[in-house]
VEXRO-972958 format. One line per 5 residues: their letters; for each residue x, y, z of N, C-alpha, C, CB. Coordinates in steps of 0.001 Angstrom, whole numbers, padded with zeros to 6 digits. Glycine has a CB too. Layout:
// VEXRO-972958
A = X,Y,Z,X,Y,Z,X,Y,Z,X,Y,Z ~ ...
// end
This chain:
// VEXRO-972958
XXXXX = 029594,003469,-007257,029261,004333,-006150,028773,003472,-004990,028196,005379,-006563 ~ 029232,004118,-003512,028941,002916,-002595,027916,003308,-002055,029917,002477,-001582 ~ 026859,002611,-001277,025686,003137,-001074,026095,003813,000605,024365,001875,-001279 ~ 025448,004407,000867,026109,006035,002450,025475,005458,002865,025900,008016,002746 ~ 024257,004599,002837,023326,004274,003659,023293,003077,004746,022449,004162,002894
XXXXX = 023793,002305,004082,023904,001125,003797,024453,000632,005454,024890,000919,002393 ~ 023809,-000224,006107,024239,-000802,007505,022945,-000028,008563,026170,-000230,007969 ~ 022487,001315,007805,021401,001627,008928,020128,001212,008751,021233,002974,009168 ~ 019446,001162,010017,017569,000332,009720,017179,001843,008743,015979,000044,011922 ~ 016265,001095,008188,015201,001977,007492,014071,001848,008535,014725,001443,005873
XXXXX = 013307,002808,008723,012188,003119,009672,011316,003282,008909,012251,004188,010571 ~ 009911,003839,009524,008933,003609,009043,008669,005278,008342,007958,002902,010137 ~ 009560,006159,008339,009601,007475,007629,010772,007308,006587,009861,008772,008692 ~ 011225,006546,006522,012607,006342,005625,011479,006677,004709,013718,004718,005475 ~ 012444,006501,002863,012028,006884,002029,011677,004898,001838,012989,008051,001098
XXXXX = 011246,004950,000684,010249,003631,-000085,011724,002974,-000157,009124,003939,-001999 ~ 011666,001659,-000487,012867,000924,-000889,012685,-000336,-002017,013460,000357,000452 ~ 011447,-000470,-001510,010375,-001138,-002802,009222,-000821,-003413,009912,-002174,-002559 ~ 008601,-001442,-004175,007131,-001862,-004413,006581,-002681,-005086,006543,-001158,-004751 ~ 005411,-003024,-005677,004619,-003681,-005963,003508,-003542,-007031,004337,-003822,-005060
XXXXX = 003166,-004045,-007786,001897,-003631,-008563,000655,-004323,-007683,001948,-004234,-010291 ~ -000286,-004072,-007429,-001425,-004779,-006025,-002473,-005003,-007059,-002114,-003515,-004385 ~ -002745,-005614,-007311,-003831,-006741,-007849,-004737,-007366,-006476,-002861,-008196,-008697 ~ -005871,-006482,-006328,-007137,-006502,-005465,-007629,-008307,-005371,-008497,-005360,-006352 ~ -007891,-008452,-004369,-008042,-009926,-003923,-009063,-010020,-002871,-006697,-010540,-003371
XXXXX = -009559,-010833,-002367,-010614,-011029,-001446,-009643,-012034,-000371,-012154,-011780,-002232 ~ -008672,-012793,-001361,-008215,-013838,-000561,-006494,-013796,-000193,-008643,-015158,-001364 ~ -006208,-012680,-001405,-004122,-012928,-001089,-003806,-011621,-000137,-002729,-012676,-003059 ~ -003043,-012502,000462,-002188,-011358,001743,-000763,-011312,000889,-001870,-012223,003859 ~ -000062,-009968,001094,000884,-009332,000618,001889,-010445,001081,001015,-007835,001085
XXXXX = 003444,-010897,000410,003942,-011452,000871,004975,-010229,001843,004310,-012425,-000081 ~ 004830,-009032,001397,005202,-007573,001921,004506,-006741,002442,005602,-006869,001165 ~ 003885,-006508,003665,002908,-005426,003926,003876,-003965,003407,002380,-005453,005798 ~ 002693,-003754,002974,003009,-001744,002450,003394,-001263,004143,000851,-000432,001599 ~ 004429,000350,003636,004628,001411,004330,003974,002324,003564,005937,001697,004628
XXXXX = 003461,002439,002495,002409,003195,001712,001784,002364,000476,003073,004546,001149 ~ 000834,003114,000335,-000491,002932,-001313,-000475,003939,-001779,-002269,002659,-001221 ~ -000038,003317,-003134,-000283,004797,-004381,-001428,004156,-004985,001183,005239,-005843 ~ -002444,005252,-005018,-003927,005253,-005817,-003459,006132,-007158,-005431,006155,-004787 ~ -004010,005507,-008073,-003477,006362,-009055,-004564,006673,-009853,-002366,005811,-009820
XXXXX = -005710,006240,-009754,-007331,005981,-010331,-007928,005977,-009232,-007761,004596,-011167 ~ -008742,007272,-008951,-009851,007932,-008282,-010776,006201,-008020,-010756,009433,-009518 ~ -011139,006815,-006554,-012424,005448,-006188,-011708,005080,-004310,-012123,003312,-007842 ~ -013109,004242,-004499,-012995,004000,-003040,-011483,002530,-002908,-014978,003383,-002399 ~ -011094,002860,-001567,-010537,001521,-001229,-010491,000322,-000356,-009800,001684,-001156
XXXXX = -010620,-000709,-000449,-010748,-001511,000958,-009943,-001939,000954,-011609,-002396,001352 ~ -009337,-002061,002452,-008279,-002490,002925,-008075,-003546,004480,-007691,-001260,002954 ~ -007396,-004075,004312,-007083,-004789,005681,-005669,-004715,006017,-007471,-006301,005676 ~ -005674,-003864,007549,-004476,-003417,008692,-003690,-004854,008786,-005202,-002843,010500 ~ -002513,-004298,009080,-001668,-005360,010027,-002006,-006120,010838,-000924,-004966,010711
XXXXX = -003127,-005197,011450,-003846,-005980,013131,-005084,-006669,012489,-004552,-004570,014710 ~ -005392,-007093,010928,-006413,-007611,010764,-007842,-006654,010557,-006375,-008435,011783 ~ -007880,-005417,011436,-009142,-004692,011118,-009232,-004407,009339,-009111,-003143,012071 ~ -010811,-004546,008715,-010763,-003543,007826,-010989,-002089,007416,-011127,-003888,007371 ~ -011369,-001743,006502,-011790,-000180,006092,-011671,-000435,004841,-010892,001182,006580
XXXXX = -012879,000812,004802,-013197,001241,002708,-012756,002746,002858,-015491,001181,001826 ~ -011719,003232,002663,-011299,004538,002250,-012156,005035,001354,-010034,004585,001726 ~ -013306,006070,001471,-013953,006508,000508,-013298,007288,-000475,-014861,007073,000955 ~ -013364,007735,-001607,-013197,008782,-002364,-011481,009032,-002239,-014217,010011,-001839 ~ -010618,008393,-002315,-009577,008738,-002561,-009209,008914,-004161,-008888,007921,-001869
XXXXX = -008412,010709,-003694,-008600,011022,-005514,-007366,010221,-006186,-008403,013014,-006048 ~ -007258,010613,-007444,-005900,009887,-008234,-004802,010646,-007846,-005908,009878,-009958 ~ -003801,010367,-007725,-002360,010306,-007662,-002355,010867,-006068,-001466,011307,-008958 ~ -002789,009807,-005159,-002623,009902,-003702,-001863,009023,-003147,-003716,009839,-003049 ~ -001114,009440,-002282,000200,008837,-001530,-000559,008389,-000346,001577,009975,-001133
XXXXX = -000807,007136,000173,-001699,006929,001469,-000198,006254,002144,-003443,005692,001307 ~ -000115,006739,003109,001151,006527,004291,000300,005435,005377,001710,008386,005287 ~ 000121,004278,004777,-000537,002707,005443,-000001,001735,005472,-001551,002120,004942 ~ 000036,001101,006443,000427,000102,006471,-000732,-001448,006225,001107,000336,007647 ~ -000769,-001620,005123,-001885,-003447,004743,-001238,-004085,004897,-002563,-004096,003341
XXXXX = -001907,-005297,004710,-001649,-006812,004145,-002838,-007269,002927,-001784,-008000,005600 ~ -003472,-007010,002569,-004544,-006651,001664,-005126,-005857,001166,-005153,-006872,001792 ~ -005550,-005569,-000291,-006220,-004831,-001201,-007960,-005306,-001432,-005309,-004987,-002527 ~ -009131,-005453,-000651,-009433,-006330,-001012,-010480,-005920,-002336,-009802,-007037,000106 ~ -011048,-006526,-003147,-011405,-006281,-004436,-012791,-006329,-004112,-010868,-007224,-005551
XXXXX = -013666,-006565,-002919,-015181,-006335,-003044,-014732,-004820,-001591,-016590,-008272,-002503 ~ -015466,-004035,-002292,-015551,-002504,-001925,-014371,-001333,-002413,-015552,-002495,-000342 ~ -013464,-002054,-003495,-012676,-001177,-003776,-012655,-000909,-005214,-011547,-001480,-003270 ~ -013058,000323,-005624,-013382,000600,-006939,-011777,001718,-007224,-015244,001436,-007063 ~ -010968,002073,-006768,-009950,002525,-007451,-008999,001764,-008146,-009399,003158,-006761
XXXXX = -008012,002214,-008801,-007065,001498,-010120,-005912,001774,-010050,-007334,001866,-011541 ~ -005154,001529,-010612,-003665,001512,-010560,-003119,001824,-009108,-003091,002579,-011592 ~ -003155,000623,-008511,-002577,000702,-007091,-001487,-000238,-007389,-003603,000253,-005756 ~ -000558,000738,-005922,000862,-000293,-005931,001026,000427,-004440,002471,-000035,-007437 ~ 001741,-000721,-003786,002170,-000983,-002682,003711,-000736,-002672,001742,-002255,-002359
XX = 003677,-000062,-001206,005661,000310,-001431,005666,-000309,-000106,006578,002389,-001558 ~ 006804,-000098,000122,007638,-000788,001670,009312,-000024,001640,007883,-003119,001521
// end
């Protein structure tokens, strides 16, 4: 089967085309920044933007689709689990 798609950009609403398992770090940048984070284990998250700013997403529950763009998970202020990164 040939792919229909195939020759057009994917945008930033396209559907996922990858992902990642994200293993929380203080120090590794994605070699892929996310177009989303799946939380899959309730807890807070910290994160660092494209542009470098951070944030601790409080209280994000389990099985949440966060539509973000990172370059980091970082592992001091983030108590949620089974995260993975899509693009």
């Amino acid at each position: 089967m040939s792919e229909k798609f195939l020759g057009l950009s994917a945008g930033l609403d396209s559907p996922y085309e990858g992902g990642f398992a994200i293993t929380k770090s203080d120090a590794t940048v994605f070699a892929q920044p996310t177009r989303g984070v799946w939380v899959g284990g309730a807890g807070d998250l910290a994160v660092t933007y494209l542009d470098g700013t951070t944030d601790i997403l409080q209280s994000v529950p389990a099985g949440t689709m966060l539509r973000i763009r990172v370059k980091q998970v970082l592992s001091t202020g983030t108590t949620a689990t089974k995260i993975s990164g899509l693009y």
